[in-house]
C-alpha positions in Angstrom: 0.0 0.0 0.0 1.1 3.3 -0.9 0.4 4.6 2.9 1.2 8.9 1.4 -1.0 8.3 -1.2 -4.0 6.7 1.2 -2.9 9.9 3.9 -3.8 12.1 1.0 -7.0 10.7 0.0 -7.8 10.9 3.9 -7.6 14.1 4.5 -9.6 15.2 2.0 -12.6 13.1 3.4 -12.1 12.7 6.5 -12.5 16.0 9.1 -9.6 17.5 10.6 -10.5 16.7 14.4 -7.5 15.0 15.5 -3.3 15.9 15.0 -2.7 12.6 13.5 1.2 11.2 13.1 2.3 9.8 9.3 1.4 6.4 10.8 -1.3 3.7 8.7 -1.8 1.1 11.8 -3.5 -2.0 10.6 -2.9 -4.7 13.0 -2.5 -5.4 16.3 -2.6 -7.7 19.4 -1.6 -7.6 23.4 0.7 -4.8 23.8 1.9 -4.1 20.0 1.2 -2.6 16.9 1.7 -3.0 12.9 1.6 0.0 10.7 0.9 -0.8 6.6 4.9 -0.7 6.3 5.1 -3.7 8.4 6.8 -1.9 11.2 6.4 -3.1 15.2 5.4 -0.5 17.8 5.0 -1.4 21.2 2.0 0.8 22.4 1.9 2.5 26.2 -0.6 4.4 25.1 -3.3 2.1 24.0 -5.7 4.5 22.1 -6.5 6.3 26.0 -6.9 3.3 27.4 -9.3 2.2 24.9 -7.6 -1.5 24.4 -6.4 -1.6 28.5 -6.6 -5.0 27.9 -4.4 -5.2 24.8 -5.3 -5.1 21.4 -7.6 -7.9 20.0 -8.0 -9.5 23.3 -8.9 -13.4 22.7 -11.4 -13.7 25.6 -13.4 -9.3 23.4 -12.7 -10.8 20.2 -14.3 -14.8 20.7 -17.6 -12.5 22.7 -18.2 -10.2 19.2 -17.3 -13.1 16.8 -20.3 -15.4 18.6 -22.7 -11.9 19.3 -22.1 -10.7 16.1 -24.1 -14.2 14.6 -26.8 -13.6 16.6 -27.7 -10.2 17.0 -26.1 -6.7 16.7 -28.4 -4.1 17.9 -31.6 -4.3 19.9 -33.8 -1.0 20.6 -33.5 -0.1 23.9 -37.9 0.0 23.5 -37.5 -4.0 24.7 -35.1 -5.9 26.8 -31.3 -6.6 26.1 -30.2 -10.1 27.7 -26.9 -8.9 27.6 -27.4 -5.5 28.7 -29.0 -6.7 31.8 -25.8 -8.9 32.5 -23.2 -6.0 32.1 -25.1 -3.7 34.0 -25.7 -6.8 37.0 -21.4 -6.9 36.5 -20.9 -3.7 36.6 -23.0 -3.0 39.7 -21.4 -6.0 41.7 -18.1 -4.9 41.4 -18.4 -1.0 42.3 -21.7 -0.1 44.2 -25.7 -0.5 44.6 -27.6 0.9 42.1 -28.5 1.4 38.3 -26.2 1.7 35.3 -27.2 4.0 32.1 -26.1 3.0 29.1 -24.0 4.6 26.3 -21.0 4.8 23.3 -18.5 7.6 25.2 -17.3 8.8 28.3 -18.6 12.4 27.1 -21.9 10.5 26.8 -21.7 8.9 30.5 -21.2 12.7 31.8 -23.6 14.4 29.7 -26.1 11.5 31.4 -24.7 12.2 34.8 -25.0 16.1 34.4 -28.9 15.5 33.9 -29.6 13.6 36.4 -28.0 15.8 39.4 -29.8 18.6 37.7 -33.3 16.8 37.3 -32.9 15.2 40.6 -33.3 18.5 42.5 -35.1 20.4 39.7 -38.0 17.7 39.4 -37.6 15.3 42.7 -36.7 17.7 45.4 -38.2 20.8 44.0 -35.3 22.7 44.5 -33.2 25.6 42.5 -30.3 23.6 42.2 -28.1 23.3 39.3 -24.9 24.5 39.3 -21.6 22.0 38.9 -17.9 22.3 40.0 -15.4 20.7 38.4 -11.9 21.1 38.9 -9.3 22.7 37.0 -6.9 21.2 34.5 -10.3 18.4 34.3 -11.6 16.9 31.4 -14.8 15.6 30.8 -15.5 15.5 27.3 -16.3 17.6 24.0 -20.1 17.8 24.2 -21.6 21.4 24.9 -22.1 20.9 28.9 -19.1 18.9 29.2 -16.3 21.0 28.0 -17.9 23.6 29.9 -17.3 20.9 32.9 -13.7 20.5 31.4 -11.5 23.4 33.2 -9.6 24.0 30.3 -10.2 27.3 28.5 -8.1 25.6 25.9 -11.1 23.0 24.7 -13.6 26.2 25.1 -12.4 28.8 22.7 -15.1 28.8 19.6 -17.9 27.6 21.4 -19.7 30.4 23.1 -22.3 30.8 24.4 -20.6 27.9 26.7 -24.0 26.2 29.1 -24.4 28.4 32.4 -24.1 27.0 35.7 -20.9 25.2 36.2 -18.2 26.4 38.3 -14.2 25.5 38.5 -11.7 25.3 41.7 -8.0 24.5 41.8 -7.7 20.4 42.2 -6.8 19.0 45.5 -7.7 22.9 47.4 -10.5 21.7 49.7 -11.0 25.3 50.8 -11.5 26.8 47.6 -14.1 24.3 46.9 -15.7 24.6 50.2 -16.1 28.7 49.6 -17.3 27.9 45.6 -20.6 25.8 47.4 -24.0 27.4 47.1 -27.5 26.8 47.9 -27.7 26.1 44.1 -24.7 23.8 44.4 -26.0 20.2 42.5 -22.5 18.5 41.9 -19.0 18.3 42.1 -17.9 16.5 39.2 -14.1 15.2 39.3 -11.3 12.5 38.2 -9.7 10.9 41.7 -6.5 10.8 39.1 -6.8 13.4 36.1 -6.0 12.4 32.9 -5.4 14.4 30.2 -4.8 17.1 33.0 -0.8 15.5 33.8 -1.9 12.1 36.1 -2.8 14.0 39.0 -3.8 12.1 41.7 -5.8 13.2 44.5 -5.1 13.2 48.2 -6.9 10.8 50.5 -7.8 12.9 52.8 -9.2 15.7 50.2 -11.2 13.2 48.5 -12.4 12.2 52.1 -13.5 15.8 53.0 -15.3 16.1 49.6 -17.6 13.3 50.5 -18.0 14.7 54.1 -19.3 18.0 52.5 -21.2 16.5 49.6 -23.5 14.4 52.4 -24.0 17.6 54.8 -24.6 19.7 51.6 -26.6 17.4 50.1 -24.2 17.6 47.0 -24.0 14.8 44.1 -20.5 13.6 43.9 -19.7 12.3 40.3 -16.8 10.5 39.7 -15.3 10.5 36.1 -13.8 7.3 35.9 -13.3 6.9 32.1 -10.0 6.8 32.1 -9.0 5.2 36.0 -11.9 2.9 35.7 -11.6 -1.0 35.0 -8.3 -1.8 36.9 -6.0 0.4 35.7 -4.8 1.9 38.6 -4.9 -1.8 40.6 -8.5 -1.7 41.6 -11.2 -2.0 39.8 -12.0 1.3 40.4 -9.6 4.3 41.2 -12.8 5.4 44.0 -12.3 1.9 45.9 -8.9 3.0 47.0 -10.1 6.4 48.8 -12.7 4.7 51.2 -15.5 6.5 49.8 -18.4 5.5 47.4 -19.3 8.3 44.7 -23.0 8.9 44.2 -22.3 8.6 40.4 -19.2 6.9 38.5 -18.9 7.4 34.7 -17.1 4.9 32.8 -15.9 4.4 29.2 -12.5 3.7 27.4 -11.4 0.1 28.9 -15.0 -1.3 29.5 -15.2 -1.7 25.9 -12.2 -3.5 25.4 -11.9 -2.0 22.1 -15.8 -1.8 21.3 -17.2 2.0 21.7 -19.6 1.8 25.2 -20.0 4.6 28.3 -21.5 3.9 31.6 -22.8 5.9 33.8 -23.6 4.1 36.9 -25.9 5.2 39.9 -26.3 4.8 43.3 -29.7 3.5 44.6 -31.2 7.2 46.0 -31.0 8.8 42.6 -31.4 5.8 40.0 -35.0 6.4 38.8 -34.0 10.1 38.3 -34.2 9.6 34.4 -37.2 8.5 33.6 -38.8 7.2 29.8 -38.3 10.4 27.8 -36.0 12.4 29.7 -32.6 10.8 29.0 -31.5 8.1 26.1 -29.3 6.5 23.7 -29.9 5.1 20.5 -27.3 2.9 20.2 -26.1 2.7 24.0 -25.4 -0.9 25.3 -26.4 -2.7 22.3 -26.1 -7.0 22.5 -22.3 -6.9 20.8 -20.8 -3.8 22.6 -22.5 -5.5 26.3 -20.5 -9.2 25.1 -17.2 -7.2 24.7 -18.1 -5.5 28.1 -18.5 -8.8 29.9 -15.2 -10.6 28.4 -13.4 -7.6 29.6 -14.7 -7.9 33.7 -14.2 -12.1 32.9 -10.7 -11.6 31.5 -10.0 -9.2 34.4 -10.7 -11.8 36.9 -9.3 -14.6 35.2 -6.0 -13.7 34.0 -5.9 -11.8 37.9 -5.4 -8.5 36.0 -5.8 -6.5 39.3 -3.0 -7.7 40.9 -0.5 -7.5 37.4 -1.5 -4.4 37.2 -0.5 -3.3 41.0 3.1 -5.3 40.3 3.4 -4.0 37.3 2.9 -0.8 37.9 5.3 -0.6 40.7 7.6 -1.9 38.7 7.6 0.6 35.8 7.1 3.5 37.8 10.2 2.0 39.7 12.4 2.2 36.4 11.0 5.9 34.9 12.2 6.7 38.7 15.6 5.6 37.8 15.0 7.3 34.8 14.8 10.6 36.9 17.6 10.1 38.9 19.9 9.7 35.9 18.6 12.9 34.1 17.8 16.3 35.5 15.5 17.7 33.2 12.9 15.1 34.4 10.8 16.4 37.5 9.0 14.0 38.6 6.7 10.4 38.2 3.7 10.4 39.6 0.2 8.3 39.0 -1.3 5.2 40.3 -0.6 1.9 38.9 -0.2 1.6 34.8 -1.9 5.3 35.1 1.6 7.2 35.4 3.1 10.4 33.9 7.0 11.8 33.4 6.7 15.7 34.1 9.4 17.2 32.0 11.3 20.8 32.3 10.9 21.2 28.8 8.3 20.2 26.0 7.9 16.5 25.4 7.0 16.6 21.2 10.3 15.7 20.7 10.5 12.5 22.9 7.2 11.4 21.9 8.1 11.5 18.1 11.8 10.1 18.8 10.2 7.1 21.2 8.1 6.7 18.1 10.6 6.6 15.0 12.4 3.8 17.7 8.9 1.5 18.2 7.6 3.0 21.1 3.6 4.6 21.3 3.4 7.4 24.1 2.1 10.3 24.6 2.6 13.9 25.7 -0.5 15.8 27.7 0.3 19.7 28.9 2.7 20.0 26.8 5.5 19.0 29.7 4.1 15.5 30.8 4.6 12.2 29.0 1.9 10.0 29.9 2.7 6.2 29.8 -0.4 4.1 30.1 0.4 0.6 28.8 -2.6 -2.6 28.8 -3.0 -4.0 31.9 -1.7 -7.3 31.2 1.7 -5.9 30.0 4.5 -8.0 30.8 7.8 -7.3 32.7 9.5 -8.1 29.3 7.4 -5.3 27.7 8.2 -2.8 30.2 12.1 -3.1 30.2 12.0 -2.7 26.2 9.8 0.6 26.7 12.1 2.1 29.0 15.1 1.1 27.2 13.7 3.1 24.1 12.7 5.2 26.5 16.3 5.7 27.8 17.6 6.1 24.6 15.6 8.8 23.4 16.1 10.7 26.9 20.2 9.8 26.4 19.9 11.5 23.3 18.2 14.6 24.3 20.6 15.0 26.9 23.6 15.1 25.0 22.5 17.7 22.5 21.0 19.4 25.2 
């Protein structure tokens, strides 16, 4: 294949929403990558997370293969076996309540802004609305949730942006506590921000939140699109904080490749949405829901949890070397295979230099490399990363 010529013809169909690299990729399983040149990449950065559990996963790929011969789509007017099973998984493994059903983890929040603003508006009878997200947050590119996303960056072009949402500084329990109004609905936040640098939260900020969410009477949403499904070692990024959200989005890694969001909802506020307020044409359909369900078997079966907690110990052990032996690095920081490399200078150039050598990352903030490898990713994996990795950074050094 003449992969210029095929770019070419691309980019004149195909709208301009996305930087893309001069890359075709066509194939790919577990932890690497073909392009159309029949070149190896080893990908840490797995599409956001998208494939956590690899690419073509055997347990994802037999589900759609035997779904995809019996049914595809079912209206969501009837009942969906397998959308009845997910949600059933989904529930035992994070908390009581109901799951909503869609394709994105812009979807899931969309869903979850609704329903804290129709719970008060229509349940309570109260003139409550307004959100608070945090900054450096992101949420999604719909209308209300890049206007949750405290990033002016991903707002420029859109006004009139949707009124009533709110941002504080991340981990500054006091500013948050002097944002909160009588017409305070939510607080919508990522325990560990993504596309923000890997920001984790502190414990005991996350633990004051929920304190003033139940004397406030306060929704607390936790975005999970990106943390959710084991990649920081639990299931869910929420379970180790010792606190339960009143809402948890999910997307990305629930999939397993397939496109699904999940918005999932404690007991008190589950029959918030009711027939005509809220929907998704194509949200959980039969083949997306069988992909779903391979990916929580394959979790438990292959004990993904705990490869992920040894695994991630062990890579963020070697990028700490990795700091130690160059000064321009900062720090490392994250939770589990959810880790970043804050840089003193722009990262473009180690991104495309890990790439040209077989290695997929990627650079968020312009300063932070964000290395976010499957879940099952093998020690073997990990030391040929970080010795491209080493490279590139042994490079940069010297012309430095």
């Amino acid at each position: 294949m003449d992969t210029k010529k095929f770019i070419a013809e691309y980019e004149k169909f195909v709208a301009p929403t996305y930087t893309r690299l001069p890359i075709l990729l066509t194939k790919g399983k577990g932890a690497k990558v073909w392009d159309s040149e029949g070149k190896e990449y080893l990908d840490f950065f797995p599409g956001w997370a998208v494939s956590g559990l690899g690419h073509c996963h055997p347990m994802v790929v037999q589900a759609i293969k035997a779904q995809a011969s019996k049914m595809l789509h079912v209206s969501n007017n009837y009942y969906n076996l397998l959308q009845g099973k997910l949600a059933k998984e989904i529930i035992k493994n994070s908390f009581d309540g109901k799951v909503f059903f869609a394709n994105s983890g812009a979807e899931a929040n969309e869903a979850a802004i609704k329903l804290a603003r129709r719970y008060f508006s229509i349940i309570k009878g109260q003139d409550k609305f307004e959100i608070i997200s945090m900054e450096n947050s992101f949420h999604g590119r719909t209308l209300a949730t890049i206007t949750a996303t405290a990033q002016p960056k991903y707002q420029q072009g859109f006004a009139p942006l949707p009124a009533g949402f709110k941002y504080v500084p991340f981990n500054n329990f006091d500013a948050l506590k002097n944002a909160i109004t009588d017409k305070t609905a939510a607080i919508i936040m990522e325990l560990v921000q993504g596309e923000g640098g890997i920001n984790v939260a502190d414990k005991d900020y996350i633990l004051k939140v929920r304190q003033l969410c139940d004397e406030k009477e306060i929704i607390f949403i936790a975005d999970e699109v990106q943390s959710g499904m084991g990649r920081t070692g639990t299931m869910f990024v929420f379970q180790q904080f010792g606190i339960t959200p009143d809402v948890m989005t999910l997307a990305k890694t629930l999939g397993g490749g397939m496109p699904i969001g999940a918005t999932v909802i404690a007991r008190k506020y589950a029959d918030t949405l009711q027939p005509g307020t809220h929907a998704s044409t194509f949200g959980g359909s039969p083949i997306v829901c069988a992909a779903s369900l391979a990916v929580f078997e394959a979790i438990k079966k292959e004990k993904l949890l705990a490869n992920t907690k040894k695994m991630g110990e062990y890579l963020k052990s070697l990028l700490t070397v990795l700091k130690d032996k160059y000064s321009f690095i900062k720090q490392v920081k994250g939770l589990g295979l959810m880790l970043g490399i804050e840089l003193e200078m722009e990262g473009k150039e180690v991104v495309t230099n890990c790439i040209n050598k077989g290695l997929l990352i990627n650079c968020t903030h312009d300063k932070i490399l964000r290395i976010m490898p499957p879940v099952n990713v093998t020690k073997k994996e990990i030391d040929k990363a970080i010795n491209i990795l080493d490279e590139v950074l042994h490079k940069l050094n010297m012309n430095k």
